[in-house]
TIDOPA-702280 format. One record per residue (C-alpha): residue number from 1; z negated, y negated, x. Coordinates in nm, 2 decimals, always signed. Example, Ala and Ser with C-alpha at 12.3 -4.5 7.8 and 13.67 -1.06 7.14 Angstrom:
% residues 2
   torza       zz       yy       xx
       1    -0.78    +0.45    +1.23
       2    -0.71    +0.11    +1.37
***
This chain:
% residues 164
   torza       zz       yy       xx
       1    +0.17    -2.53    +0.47
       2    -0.12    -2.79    +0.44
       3    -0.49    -2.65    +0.41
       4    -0.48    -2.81    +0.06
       5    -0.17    -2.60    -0.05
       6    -0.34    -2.27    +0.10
       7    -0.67    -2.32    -0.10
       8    -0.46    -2.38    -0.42
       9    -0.23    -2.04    -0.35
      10    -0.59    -1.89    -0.32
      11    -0.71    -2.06    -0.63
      12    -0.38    -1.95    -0.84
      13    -0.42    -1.59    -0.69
      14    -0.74    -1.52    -0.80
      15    -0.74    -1.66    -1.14
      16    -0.47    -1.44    -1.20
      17    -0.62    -1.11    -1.12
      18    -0.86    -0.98    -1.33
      19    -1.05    -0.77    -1.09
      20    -1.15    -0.74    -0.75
      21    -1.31    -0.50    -0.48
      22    -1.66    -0.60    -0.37
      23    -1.74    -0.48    -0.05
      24    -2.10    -0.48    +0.03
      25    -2.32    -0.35    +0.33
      26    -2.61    -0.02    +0.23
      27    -2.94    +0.00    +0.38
      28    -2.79    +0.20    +0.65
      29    -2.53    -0.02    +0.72
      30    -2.22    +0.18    +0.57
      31    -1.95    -0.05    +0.37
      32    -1.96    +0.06    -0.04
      33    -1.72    -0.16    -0.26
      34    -1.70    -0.18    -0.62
      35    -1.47    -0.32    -0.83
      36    -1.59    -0.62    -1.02
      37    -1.47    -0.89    -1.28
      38    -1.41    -1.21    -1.14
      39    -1.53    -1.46    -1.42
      40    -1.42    -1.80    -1.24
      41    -1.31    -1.92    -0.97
      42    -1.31    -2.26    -0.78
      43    -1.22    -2.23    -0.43
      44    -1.23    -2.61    -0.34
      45    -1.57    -2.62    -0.46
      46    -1.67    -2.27    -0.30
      47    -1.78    -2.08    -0.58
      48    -1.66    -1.73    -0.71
      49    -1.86    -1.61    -1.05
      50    -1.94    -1.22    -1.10
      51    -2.17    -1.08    -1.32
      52    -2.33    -0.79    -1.21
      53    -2.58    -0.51    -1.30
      54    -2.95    -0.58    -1.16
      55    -3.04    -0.16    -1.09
      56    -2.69    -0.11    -0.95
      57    -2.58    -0.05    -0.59
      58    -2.42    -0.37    -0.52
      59    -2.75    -0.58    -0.63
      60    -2.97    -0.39    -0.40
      61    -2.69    -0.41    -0.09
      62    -2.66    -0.81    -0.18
      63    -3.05    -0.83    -0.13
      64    -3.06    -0.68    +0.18
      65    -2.76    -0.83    +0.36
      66    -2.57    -1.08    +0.13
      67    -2.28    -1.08    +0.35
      68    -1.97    -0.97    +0.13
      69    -1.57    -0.87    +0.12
      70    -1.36    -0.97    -0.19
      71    -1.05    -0.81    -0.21
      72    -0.77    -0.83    -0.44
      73    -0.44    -0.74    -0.48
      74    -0.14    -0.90    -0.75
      75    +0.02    -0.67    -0.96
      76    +0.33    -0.63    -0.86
      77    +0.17    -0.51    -0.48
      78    +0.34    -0.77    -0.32
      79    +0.04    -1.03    -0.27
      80    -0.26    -0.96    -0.07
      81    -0.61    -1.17    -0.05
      82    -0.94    -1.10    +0.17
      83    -1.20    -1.33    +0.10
      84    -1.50    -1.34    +0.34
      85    -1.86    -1.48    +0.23
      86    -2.20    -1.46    +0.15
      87    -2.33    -1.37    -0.19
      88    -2.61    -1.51    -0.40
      89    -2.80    -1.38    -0.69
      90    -2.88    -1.68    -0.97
      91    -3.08    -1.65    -1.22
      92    -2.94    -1.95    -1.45
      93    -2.92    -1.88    -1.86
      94    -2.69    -2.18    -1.86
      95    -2.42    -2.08    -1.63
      96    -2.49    -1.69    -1.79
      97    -2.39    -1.87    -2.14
      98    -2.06    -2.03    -1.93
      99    -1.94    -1.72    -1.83
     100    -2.07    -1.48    -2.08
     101    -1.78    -1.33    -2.31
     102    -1.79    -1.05    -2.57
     103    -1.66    -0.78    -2.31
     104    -2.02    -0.76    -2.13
     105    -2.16    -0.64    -2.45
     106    -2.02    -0.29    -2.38
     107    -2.17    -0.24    -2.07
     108    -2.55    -0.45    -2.14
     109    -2.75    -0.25    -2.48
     110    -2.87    -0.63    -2.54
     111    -2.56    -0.82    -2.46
     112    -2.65    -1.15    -2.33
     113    -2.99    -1.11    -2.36
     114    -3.06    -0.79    -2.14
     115    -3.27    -0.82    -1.84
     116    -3.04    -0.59    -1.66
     117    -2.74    -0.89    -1.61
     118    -2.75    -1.06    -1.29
     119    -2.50    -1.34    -1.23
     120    -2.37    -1.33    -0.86
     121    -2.19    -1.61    -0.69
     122    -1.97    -1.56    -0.38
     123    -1.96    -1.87    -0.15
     124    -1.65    -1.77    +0.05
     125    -1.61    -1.86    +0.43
     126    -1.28    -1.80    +0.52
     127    -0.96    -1.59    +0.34
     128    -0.62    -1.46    +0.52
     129    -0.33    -1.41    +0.25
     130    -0.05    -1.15    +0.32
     131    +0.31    -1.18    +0.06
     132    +0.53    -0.90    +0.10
     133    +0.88    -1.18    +0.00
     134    +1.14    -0.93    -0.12
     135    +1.07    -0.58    -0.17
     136    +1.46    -0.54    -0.11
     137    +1.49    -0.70    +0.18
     138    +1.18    -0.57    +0.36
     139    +1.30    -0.23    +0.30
     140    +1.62    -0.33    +0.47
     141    +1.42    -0.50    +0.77
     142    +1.19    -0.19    +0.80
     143    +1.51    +0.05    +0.76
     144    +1.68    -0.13    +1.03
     145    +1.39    -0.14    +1.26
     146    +1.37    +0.21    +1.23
     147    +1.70    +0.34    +1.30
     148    +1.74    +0.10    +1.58
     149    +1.36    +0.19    +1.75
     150    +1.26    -0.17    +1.70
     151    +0.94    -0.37    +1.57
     152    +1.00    -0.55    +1.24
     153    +1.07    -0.90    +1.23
     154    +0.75    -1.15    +1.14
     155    +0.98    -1.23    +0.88
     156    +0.86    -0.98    +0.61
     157    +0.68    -1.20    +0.41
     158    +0.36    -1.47    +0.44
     159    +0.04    -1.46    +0.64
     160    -0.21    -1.72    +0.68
     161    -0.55    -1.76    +0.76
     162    -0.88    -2.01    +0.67
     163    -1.17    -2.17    +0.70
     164    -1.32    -2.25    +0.40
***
């Protein structure tokens, strides 16, 4: 698979999961994730859109050490993303206005206009994608490898890693 069809299997991926785990670093250098909406997503252009909550947690981890972990997961449990990269706090009314929808009202008093919102943007590094293929025949695989005291073939599903 090219690097090109990777980065669009991450693209399609993301765009259809609605949320994600962000995995910061505290103070003290403990991991603390949150889950978080992903608003948009371009991959080939190296931006992932989040908006946050300025007195939370995950804005006060992001100022110390912006180094952060995005992971998601499909629905059906089958397909697996880690995104790797380094987060950024904007302050941009125009791109707030972009991504804004009516949802955020229920968690900002002032919607739109509460001081409290902070836009974050995720400029990933690297990803590694896991597929589990067949749920049926991985069970048989794994059922087989067990009986018989073997490992389980590489052929459970897809892996791959990258550079972004």
């Amino acid at each position: 698979m090219s690097k090109q069809e990777q980065m669009d299997k991450i693209q399609v991926m993301v765009n259809d999961i609605k949320y994600t785990m962000m995995t910061t670093r505290t103070h003290e250098d403990h991991l603390h994730s949150c889950p978080m909406n992903t608003t948009e997503t371009s991959i080939g252009a190296k931006e992932i859109w989040f908006i946050g909550h300025k007195p939370s947690e995950t804005i006060a981890n992001i100022e110390k050490n912006p180094q952060v972990n995005l992971a998601y997961v499909s629905q059906d449990d089958k397909n697996y993303l880690s995104i790797t990269g380094k987060a950024e706090l904007v302050e941009d009314r125009e791109k707030l206005e972009e991504l804004w929808s009516v949802m955020y009202n229920a968690y900002f008093k002032k919607g739109i206009d509460d001081s409290e919102v902070q836009l974050i943007k995720v400029v990933p590094h690297g990803a590694e994608y896991w597929a589990n293929g067949n749920a049926i025949a991985s069970a048989a695989k794994m059922a087989a490898a067990a009986v018989t005291d073997t490992a389980i073939e590489k052929s459970l599903g897809e892996n791959f890693s990258i550079e972004l």
